[in-house]
N, C-alpha and C positions, 0 to 999 in steps of 0.2 A: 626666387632664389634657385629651384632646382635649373630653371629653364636660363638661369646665366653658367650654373653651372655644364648643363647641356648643351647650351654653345661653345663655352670653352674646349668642351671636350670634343668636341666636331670642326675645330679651327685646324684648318689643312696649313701646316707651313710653309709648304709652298708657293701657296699663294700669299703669303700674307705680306706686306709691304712694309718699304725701311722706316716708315713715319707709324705705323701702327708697333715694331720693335719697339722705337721709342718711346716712345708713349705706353704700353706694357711692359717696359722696365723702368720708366720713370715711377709706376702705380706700382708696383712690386718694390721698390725703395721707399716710398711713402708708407706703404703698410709695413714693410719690416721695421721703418722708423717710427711708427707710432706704437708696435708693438714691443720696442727696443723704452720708448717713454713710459707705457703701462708699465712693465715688468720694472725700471728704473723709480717708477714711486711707488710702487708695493715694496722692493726694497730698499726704501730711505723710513716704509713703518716699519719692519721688524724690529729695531733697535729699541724703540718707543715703545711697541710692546714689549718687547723684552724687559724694559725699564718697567713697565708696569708691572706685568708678572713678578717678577723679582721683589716690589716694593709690597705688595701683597702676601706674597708669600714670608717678608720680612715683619710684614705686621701682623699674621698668623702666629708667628713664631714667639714676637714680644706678647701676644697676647695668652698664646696658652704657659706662657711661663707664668708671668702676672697669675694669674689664676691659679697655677699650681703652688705657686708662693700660699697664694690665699688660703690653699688648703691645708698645705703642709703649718701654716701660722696657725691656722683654728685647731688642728690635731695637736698641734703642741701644745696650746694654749689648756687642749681639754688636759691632756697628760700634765699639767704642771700643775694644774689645781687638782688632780689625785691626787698628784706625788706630797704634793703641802696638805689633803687632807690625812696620807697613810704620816706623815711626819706630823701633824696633829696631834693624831692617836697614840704616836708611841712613847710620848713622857705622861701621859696618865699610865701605861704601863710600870714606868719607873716610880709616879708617884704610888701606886698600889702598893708596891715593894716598900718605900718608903714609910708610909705607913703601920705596916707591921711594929709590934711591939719588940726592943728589943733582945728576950729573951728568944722570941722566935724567931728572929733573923741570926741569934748566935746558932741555934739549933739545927737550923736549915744547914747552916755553911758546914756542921759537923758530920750532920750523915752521906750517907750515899746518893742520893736524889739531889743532893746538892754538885755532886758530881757528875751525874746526868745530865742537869740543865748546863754545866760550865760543856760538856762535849756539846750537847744540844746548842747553846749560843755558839762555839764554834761552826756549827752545821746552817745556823740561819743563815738566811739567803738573804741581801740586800734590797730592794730594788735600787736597778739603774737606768737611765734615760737612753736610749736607745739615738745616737743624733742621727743616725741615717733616717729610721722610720719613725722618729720624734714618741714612737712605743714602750711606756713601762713593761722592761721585762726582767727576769729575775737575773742578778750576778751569780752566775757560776764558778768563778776566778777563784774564790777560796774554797769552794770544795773539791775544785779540781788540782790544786796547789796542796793541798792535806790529802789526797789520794796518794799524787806524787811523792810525797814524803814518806809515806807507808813504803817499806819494801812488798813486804804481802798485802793484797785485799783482802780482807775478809768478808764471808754471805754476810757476816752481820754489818757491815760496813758497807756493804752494796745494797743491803736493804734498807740501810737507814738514808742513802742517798737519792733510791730508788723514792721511797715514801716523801721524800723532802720535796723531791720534783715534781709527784705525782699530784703533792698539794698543790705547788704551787701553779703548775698548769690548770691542774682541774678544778682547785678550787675546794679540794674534799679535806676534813678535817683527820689527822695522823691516828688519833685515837680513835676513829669507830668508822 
């Protein structure tokens, strides 16, 4: 190879003859036409790949949805059998009540502490279902609605909000 190229390059045109012109421009068409053919089906694939890539990356995309569905269905799935266990619980709270005798339920409703718990049930927190992140989390809406209605706050009214949240974040009980 090097040693045609070393002819080429040592080829006096002067002497070179009208049958040898033609004939090195006939080979100089020939290669730029088969080089004109290579490059002409390398690009008739692009397209084809292109279609591939695309269909790939199309089923990438169906696939981590699918999946994320699957997640976001099992998280909610867990959240709604909380949600039906804490609504489980809470008519054996009403039956407790119920139960009482009722001189003691007249009693209750008369004094003071009976007015405590009617603020206090105002102050309880819901849970609600969260649909973004399918997450039990607590309803704020009516404490922050009873703020609202307050012209003044009071410490005592910030701490009792203060303590409502801290429970229900942390989990800690108001009394101790």
């Amino acid at each position: 190879m090097l040693e045609l190229l070393n002819r080429i390059r040592k080829i006096d045109l002067r002497k070179v003859t009208p049958t040898q012109w033609i004939v090195g421009l006939a080979a100089l068409i020939i290669v730029m036409w088969v080089i004109g053919q290579v490059v002409s089906f390398i690009t008739g694939l692009v397209p084809i790949a292109a279609l591939i890539l695309i269909l790939y990356a199309a089923y990438r995309v169906i696939s981590n949805r699918q999946k994320a569905r699957n997640d976001v269905s099992a998280r909610a799935d867990t959240v709604m059998t909380e949600a039906e266990t804490v609504l489980a619980s809470e008519p054996k709270r009403e039956n407790r009540r119920a139960r009482r005798e009722p001189a003691q339920v007249e009693e209750a409703t008369e004094t003071a502490p009976a007015v405590e718990e009617d603020q206090a049930a105002r102050l309880r927190v819901a849970p609600k279902l969260n649909p973004d992140t399918g997450i039990v989390e607590a309803d704020l809406s009516r404490l922050e609605a009873l703020e609202q209605e307050t012209n003044t706050v009071t410490d005592d009214v910030m701490a009792q909000i203060e303590a409502r949240r801290r429970r229900l974040m942390g989990g800690e009980d108001a009394d101790g």
